[in-house]
C-alpha positions in Angstrom: 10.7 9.5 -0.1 11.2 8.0 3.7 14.7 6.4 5.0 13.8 4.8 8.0 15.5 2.1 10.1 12.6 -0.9 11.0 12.4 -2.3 14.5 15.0 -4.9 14.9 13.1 -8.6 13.9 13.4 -11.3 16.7 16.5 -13.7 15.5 18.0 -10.8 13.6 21.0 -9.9 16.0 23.8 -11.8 14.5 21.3 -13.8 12.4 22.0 -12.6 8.5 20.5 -15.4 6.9 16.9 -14.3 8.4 17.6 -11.1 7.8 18.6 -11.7 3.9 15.4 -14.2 3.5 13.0 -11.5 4.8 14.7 -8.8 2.0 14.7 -11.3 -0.6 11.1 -12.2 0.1 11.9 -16.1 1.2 10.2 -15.5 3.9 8.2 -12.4 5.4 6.5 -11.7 2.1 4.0 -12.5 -0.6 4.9 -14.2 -3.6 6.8 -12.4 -5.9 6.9 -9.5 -3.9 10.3 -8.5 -4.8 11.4 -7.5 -8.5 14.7 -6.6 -8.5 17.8 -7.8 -6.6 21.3 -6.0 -6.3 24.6 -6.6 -4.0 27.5 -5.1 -3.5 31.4 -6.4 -2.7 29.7 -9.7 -2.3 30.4 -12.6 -4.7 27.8 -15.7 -3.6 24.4 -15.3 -4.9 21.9 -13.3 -2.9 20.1 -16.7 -1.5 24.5 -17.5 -0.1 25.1 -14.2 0.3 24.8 -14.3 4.4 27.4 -16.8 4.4 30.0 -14.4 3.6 28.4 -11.9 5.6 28.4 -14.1 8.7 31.6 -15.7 8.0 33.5 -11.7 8.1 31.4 -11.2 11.4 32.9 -13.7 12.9 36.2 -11.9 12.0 35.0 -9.4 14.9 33.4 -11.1 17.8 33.0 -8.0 19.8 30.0 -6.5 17.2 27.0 -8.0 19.4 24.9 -6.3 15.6 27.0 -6.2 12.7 23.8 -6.0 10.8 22.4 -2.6 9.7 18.7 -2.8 8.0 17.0 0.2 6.5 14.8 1.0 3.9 14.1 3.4 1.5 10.5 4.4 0.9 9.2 6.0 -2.4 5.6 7.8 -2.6 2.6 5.7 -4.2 3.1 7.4 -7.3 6.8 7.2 -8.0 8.2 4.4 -10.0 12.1 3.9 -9.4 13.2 1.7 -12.1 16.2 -0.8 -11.2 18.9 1.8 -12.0 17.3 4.3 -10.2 16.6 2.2 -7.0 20.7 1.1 -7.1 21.3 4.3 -8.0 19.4 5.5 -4.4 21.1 2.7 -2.5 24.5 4.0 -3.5 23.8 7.4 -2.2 22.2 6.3 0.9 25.5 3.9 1.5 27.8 6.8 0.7 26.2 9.3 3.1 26.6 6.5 5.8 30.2 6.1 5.2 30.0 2.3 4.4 30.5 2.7 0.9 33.9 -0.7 1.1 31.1 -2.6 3.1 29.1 -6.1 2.2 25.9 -4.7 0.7 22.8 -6.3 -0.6 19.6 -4.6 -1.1 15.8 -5.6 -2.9 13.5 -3.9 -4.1 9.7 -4.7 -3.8 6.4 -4.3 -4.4 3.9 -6.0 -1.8 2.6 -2.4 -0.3 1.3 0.1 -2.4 4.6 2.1 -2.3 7.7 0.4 -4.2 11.1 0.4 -1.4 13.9 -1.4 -1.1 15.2 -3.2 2.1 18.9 -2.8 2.3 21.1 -4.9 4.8 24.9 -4.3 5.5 27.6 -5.8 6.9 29.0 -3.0 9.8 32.4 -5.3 9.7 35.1 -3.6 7.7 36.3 -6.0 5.2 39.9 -4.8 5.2 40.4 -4.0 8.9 37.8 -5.9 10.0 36.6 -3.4 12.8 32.7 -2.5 13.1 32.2 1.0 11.4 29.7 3.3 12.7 27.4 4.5 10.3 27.9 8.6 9.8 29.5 8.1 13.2 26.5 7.4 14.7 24.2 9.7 13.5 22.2 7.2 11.1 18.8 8.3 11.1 20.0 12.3 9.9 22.1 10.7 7.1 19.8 8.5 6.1 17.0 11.8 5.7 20.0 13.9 4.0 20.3 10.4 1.7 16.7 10.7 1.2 16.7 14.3 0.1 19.4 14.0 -2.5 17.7 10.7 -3.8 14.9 13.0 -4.6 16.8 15.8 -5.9 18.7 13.2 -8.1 15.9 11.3 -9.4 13.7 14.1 -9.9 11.4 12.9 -7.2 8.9 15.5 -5.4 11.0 17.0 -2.4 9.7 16.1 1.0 8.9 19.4 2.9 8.0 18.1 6.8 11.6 16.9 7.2 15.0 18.5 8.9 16.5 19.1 6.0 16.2 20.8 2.9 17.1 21.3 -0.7 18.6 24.3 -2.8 18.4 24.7 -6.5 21.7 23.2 -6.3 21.2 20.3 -4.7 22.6 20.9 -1.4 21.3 19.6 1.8 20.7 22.3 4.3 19.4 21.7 8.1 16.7 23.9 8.9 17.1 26.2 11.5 15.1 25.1 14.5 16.3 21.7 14.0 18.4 21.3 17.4 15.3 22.8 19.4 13.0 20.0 18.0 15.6 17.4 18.7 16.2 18.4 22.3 12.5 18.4 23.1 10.5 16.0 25.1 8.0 16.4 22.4 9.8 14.6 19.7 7.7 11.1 18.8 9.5 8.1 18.2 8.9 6.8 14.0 6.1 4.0 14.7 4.7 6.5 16.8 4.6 8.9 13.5 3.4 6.5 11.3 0.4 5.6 13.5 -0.6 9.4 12.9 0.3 9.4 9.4 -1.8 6.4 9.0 -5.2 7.3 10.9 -4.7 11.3 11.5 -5.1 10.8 15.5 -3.1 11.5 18.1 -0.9 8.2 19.3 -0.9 6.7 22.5 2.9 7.9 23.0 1.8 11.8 22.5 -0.9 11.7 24.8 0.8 10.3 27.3 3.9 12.7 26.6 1.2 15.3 27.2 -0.9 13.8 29.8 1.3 11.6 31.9 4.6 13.7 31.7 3.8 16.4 34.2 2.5 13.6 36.5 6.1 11.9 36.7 8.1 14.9 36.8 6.2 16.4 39.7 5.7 13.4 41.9 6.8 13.5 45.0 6.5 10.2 46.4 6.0 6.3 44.9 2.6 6.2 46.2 1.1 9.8 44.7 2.9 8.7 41.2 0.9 5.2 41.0 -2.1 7.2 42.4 -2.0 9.9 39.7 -1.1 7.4 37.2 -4.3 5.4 37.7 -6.3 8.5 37.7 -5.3 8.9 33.7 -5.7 5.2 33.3 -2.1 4.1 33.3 -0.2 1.8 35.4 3.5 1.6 36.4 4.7 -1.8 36.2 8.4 -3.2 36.8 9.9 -5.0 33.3 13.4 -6.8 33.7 16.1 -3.5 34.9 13.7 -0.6 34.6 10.0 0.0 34.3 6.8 0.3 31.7 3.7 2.4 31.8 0.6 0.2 30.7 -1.4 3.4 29.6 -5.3 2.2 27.5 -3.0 -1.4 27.1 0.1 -0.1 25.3 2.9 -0.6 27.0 5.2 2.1 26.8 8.7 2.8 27.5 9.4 5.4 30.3 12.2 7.3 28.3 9.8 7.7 25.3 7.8 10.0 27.5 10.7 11.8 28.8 14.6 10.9 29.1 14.3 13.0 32.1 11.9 10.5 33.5 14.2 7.2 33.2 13.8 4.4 35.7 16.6 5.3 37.0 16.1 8.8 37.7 12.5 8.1 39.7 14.2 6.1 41.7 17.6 8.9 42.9 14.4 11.1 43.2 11.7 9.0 44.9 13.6 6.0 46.3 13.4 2.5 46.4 10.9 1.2 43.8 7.5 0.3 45.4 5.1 -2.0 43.5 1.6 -0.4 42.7 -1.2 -0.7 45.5 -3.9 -2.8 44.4 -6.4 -1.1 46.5 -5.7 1.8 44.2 -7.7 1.1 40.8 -6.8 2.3 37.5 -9.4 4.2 35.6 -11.3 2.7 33.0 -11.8 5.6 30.6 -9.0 6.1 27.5 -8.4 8.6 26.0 -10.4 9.8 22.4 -8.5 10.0 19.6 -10.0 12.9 18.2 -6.9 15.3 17.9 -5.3 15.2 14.1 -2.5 16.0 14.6 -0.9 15.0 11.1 -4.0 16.1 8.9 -3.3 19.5 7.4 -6.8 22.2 7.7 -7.4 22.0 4.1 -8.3 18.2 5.0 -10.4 19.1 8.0 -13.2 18.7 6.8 -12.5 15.0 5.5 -11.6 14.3 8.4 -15.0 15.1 10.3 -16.8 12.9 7.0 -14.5 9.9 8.2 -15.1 10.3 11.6 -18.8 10.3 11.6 -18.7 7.5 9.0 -16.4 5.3 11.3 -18.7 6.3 14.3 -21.5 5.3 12.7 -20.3 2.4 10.9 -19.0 1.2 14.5 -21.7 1.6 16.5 -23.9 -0.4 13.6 -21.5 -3.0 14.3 -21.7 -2.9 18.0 -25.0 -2.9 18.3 -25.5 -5.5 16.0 -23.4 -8.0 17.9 -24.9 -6.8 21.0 -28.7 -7.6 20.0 -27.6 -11.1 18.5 -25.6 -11.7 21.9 -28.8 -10.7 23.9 -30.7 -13.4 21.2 -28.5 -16.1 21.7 -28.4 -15.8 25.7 -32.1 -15.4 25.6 -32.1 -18.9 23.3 -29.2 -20.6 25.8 -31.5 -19.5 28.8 -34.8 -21.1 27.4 -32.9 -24.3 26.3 -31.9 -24.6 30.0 -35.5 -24.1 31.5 -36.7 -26.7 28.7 -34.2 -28.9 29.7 -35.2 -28.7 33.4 -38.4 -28.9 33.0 -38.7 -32.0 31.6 -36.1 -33.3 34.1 -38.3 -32.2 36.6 -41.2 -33.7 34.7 -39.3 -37.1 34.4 -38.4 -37.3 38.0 -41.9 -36.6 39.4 -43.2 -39.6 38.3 -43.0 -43.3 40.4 -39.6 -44.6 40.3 -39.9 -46.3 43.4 -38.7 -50.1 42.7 -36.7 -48.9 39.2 -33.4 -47.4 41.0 -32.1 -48.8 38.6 -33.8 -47.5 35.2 -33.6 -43.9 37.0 -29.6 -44.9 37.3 -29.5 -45.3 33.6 -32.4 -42.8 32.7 -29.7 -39.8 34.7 -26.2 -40.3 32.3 -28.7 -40.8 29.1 -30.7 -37.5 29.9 -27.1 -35.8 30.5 -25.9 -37.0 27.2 -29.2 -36.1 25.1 -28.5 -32.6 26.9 -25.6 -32.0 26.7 -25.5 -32.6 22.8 -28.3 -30.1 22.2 -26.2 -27.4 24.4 -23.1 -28.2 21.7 -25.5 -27.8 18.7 -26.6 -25.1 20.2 -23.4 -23.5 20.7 -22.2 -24.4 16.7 -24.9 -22.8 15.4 -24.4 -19.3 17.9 -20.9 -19.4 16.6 -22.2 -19.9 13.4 -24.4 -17.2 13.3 -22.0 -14.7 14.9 -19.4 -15.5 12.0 -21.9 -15.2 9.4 -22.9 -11.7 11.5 -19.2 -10.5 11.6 -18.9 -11.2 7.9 -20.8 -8.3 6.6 -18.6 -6.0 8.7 -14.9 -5.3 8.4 -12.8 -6.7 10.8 -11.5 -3.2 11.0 -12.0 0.4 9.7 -10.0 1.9 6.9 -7.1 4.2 8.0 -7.8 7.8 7.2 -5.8 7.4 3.8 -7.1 4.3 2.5 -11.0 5.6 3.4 -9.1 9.0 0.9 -8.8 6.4 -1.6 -11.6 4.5 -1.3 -13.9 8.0 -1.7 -12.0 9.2 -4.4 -10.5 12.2 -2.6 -7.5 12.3 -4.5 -6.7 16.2 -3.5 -7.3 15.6 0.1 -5.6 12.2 -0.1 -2.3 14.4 -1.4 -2.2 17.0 0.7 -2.7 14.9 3.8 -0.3 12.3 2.7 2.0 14.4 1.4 2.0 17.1 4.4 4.2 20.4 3.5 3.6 20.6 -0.2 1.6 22.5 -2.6 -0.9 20.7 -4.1 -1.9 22.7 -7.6 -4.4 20.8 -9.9 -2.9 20.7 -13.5 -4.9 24.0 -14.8 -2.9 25.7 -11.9 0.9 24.3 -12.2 0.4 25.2 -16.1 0.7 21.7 -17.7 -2.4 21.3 -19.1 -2.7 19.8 -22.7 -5.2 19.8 -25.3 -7.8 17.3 -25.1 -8.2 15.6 -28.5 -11.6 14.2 -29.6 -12.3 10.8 -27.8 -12.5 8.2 -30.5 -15.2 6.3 -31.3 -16.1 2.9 -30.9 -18.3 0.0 -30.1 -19.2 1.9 -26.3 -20.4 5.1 -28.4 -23.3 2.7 -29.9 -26.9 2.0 -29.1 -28.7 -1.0 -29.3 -32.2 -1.8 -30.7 -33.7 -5.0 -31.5 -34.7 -5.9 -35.1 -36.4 -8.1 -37.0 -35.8 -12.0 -37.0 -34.2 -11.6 -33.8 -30.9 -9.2 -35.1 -29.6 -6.7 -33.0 -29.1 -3.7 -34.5 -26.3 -1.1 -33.7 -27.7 2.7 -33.9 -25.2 5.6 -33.2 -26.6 7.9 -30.8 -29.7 10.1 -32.4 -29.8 8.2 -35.3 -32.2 5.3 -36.7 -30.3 3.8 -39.4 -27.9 0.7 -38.2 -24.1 1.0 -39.0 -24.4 -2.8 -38.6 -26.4 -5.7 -37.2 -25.7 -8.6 -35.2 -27.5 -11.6 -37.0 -25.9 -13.9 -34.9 -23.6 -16.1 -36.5 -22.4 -12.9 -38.4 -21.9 -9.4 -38.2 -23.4 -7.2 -41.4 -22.2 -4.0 -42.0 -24.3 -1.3 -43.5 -22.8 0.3 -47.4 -24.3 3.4 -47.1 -22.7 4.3 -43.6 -20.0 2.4 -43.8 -16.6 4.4 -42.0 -13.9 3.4 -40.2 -15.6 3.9 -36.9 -18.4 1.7 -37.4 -15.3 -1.2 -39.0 -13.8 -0.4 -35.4 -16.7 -1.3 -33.4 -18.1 -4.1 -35.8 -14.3 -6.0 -35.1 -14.6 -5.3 -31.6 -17.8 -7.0 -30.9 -16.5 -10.2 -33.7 -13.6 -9.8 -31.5 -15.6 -10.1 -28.0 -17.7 -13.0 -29.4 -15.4 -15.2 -31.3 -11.8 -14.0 -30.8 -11.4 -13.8 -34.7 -13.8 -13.2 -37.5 -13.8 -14.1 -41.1 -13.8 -11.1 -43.7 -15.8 -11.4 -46.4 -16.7 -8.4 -49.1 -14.5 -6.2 -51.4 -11.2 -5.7 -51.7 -11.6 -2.3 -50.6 -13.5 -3.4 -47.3 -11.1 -5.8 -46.5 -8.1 -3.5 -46.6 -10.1 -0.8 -44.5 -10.4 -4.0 -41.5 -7.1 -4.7 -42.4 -6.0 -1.0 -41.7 -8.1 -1.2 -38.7 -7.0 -4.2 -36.9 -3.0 -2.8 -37.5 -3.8 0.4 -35.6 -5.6 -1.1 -32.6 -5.1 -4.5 -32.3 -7.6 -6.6 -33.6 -8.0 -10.1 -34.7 -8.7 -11.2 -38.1 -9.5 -15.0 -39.1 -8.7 -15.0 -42.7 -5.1 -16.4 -43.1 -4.1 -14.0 -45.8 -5.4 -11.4 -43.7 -4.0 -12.1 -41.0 -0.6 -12.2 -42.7 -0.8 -9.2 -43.6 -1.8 -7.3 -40.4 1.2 -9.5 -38.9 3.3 -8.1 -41.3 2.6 -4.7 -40.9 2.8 -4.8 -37.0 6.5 -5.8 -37.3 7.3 -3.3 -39.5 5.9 -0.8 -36.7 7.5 -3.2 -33.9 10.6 -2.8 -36.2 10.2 1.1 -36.5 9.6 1.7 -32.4 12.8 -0.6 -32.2 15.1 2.5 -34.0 13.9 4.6 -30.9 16.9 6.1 -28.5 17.5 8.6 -25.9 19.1 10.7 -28.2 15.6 10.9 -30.4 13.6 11.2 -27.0 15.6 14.2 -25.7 15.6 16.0 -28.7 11.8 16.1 -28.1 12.2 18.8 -25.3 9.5 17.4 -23.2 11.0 18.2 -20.0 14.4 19.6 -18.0 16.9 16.9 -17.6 15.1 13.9 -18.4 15.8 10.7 -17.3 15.1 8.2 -20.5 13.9 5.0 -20.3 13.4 3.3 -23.9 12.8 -0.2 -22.4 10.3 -0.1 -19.2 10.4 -3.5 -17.0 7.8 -5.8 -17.9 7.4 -7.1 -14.5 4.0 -5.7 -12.9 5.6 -3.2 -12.4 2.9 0.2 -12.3 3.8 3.6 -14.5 1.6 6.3 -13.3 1.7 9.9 -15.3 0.7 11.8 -18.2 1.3 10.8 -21.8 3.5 13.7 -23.0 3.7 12.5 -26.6 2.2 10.1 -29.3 4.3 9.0 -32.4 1.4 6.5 -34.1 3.5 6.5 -37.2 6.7 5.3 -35.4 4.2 2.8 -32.7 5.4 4.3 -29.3 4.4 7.0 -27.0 6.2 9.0 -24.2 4.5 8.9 -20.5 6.0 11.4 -17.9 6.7 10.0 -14.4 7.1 12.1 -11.8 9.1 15.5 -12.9 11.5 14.2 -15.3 11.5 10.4 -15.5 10.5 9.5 -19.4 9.1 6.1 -20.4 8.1 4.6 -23.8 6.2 2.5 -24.6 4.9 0.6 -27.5 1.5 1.2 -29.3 1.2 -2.4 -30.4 0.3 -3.5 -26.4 -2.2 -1.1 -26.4 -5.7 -2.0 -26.7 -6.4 1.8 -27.9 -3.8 3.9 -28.8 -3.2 6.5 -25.7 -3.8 10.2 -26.6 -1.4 13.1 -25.4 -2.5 14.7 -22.1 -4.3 11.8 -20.5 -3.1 11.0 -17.3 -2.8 7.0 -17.3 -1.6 4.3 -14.8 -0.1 1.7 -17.0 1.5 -2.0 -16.0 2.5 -5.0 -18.1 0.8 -8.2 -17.5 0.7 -11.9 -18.9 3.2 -13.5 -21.0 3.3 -11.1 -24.3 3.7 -8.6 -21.5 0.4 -7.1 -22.9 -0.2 -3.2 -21.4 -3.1 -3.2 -18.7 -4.2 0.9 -18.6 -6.2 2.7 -15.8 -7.5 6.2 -16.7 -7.1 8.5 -13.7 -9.4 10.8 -14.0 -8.2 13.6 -12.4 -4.5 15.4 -12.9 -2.6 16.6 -9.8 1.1 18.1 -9.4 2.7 18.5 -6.2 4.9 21.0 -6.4 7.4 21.6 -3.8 8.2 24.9 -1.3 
């Protein structure tokens, strides 16, 4: 999990009600980003809430930002449910100290990792004096919050932090702690989430190692700018202090060095004086080539996405470049057309017929001028249609992960610290049971009047045949596989078929439909599999935490008989099947338990697969991915 505190939104200083909007998704967001909404000592609803907020702020006029905003940040493939995200919000609040404070917090899922924003009123409501948060140390309360979310929830422990967790659930600091904080080498957090993001080096650690020796040792105004432009970067004046324009990012002086302020080059070196522009700043930037956030294992990844995004980029750039040469080639040859039929209409006799040639001159101009502006539409038209087949811009190192199917590598690099064991290794493996079969375990093979007949694999003889307005099954090979895939392709075609045979058929597609969902057309039929879906419906109802936990599937579960139904995405491994009682158990992370009923399945999950499940449309319906490979991070 990551606590962090965002960069402070333009408007946001005293400004609640843009502050709430942007948590509640009003504005800021895409539509129905956020799924759950909670508030605390606060009795409007959440869309009013700011009101009372603003109205105790006013209580205190000297708080110039009585707003705090943080969020808190779970990994890709943890699922908080609502009581676990409140549950996470009231720790993070208590380790601040603002426990009697104005509180509202949502949580949302328009990035690929469900957090909650959290805002807070400073303002006491009984004293009405601005609290500082854990007395001003609110980034280290918010990681100590973090940790004992995890610990709490049962969430992998974050290892690359200050802090860490005994068996006990005690937060610890690590020992070299202090050192780290007191060095000119600590990166600001946007600077750490460019490298977590791509696995370069940021702008703000080069220059820390580049440009920091360069202000520290200058002697003079006019050897700093000089050095400065050397390394491409350019010291320019900003309101009370200064900024180094270093390869176009603008960077604060103190987030190279405190011991570099504005203030402190000018006790050392004087009166500011403005950069020379005789002296020119160099052209070349810095490569980002350093990874500085990618761990060895991943090394080699990293070179395959580097070459790929080399290449891929230097496609693209030389494929604008050659249309750009095209197209200046074409606007060149247009003008020499153009003149030399001016030239042609000129060198006849105009003499007497001024005033034709008066006329013939604005008319030629116009005529011209509109084939320069077609001209120019269809350049602009063909360098759109060019930049279409390229991406605006290149995957960051973890998305290209994902996109390659690199799950391992993706892990370990995004989660930096941690052992990454494949299921064989951590010891949870399951036994595989036999795949079922069904309609994609068939061959097809045309027969005579134009049927299709279905062959399992190796074999001649059809289970059934596709005669077009009906489906025949075969007597002699007749099972309740072949019933299975026979439904499935009525079902594909037609939504419902019609039954017609025996009474001992008919209950066998009865049976069949019951266990995995199918449609029948025959009313009695259809009664019948309704009926005996609410008796399983009714049976999975009589499930509780009490009957889950006396499974033993895990240490200290957290139970959840009910999952949201809101699009929300369960990732983990089914840990049991009960096809008699209609649910099954999936494992979420290291102790979160979900069920879930068999009936929204459209085949019944088996144990050990490792699934990504959500609920969609509105018989909330379950929507399965099958993640083909199993990992466990387990934790120092």
């Amino acid at each position: 999990m990551i606590a962090k505190i965002p960069s402070r939104r333009s408007g946001s200083k005293t400004d609640f009600k843009a502050l709430i909007n942007y948590c509640l998704g009003i504005t800021g967001h895409e539509k129905n980003s956020v799924i759950h909404v909670g508030m605390k000592n606060l009795n409007s609803p959440p869309e009013k809430a700011y009101l009372e907020m603003e109205g105790l702020s006013y209580e205190n006029v000297r708080s110039k930002n009585p707003a705090l905003h943080f969020i808190l940040s779970w990994r890709s493939d943890e699922s908080p449910t609502n009581e676990q995200a409140d549950e996470a919000v009231e720790i993070a609040i208590k380790e601040l100290n603002l426990e009697g404070c104005q509180t509202l917090w949502a949580l949302q899922k328009d990035t690929e990792n469900l957090h909650v924003h959290v805002v807070v009123n400073r303002i006491s409501p009984d004293t009405f004096k601005a609290i500082r948060p854990a007395k001003g140390w609110t980034k280290k309360a918010l990681e100590r919050a973090a940790r004992k979310i995890e610990f709490a929830q049962g969430w992998e422990i974050e290892q690359s932090g200050r802090y860490v967790v005994d068996s006990s659930g005690n937060v610890h600091e690590k020992d070299d702690v202090k050192v780290r904080a007191s060095s000119d080498e600590k990166l600001s957090q946007k600077a750490r989430d460019i490298e977590s993001h791509t696995g370069a080096e940021s702008v703000e650690r080069v220059a820390k190692r580049e440009l920091l020796p360069i202000l520290e040792s200058a002697e003079s105004w006019e050897e700093l700018h000089r050095n400065l432009s050397e390394h491409g970067a350019k010291l320019e004046r900003r309101g009370k202090g200064a900024v180094l324009n270093f390869c176009g990012t603008m960077l604060k002086l103190s987030s190279v060095s405190r011991k570099c302020s504005f203030t402190q080059l000018e006790h050392r070196l004087g009166i500011f004086l403005t950069h020379d522009e005789n002296i020119k700043v160099s052209e070349e930037s810095f490569a980002k080539t350093s990874v500085t956030s990618v761990e060895p294992d991943v090394r080699s990844s990293w070179e395959d996405y580097q070459s790929e995004k080399d290449r891929y980029l230097e496609a693209k750039k030389s494929a604008i470049k050659t249309l750009r040469l095209q197209q200046k080639l074409e606007r060149e040859s247009l003008h020499d057309v153009q003149k030399s039929k001016w030239q042609e209409l000129k060198s006849g006799s105009w003499e007497g017929k001024g005033r034709d040639l008066s006329y013939l001159r604005p008319l030629v101009s116009f005529i011209y001028k509109k084939e320069q502006l077609d001209l120019r539409d269809k350049q602009k038209k063909e360098m759109l249609e060019l930049k279409s087949h390229y991406l605006q811009k290149f995957p960051s190192f973890k998305r290209w992960l994902l996109e390659q199917e690199r799950e391992e590598d993706y892990r370990k690099y995004r989660f930096p610290g941690a052992f990454i064991l494949s299921s064989a290794q951590s010891g949870i493996t399951s036994v595989e049971l036999p795949k079922d079969f069904d309609l994609r375990d068939y061959q097809v093979r045309r027969g005579s009047g134009g049927s299709v007949l279905y062959c399992r694999a190796g074999k001649f003889t059809a289970d059934f045949s596709d005669m077009g307005k009906r489906i025949v099954l075969n007597k002699r090979t007749l099972t309740e596989e072949s019933v299975l895939s026979a439904l499935q392709l009525a079902n594909a075609k037609w939504g419902a078929t019609l039954i017609t045979g025996s009474d001992e058929y008919k209950a066998l597609c009865v049976s069949v439909a019951v266990k995995h969902g199918l449609k029948i057309a025959n009313p009695d039929l259809a009664e019948e599999v309704e009926r005996r879906r609410q008796e399983k419906f009714s049976s999975y109802r009589q499930v509780t935490v009490e009957e889950i936990e006396n499974l033993n599937l895990v240490e200290n579960p957290k139970i959840y008989v009910k999952p949201r139904t809101d699009n929300q995405l369960y990732k983990g491994k089914i840990v049991h099947v009960n096809q008699e009682r209609g649910y099954c158990v999936q494992l979420v992370g290291q102790h979160s338990l979900f069920v879930h009923r068999l009936d929204k399945f459209e085949s019944s999950p088996k144990g050990g697969e490792l699934l990504k499940i959500s609920y969609i449309d509105d018989i909330h319906k379950v929507k399965v991915q099958f993640v083909e490979h199993h990992y466990r991070v387990l934790g120092l």
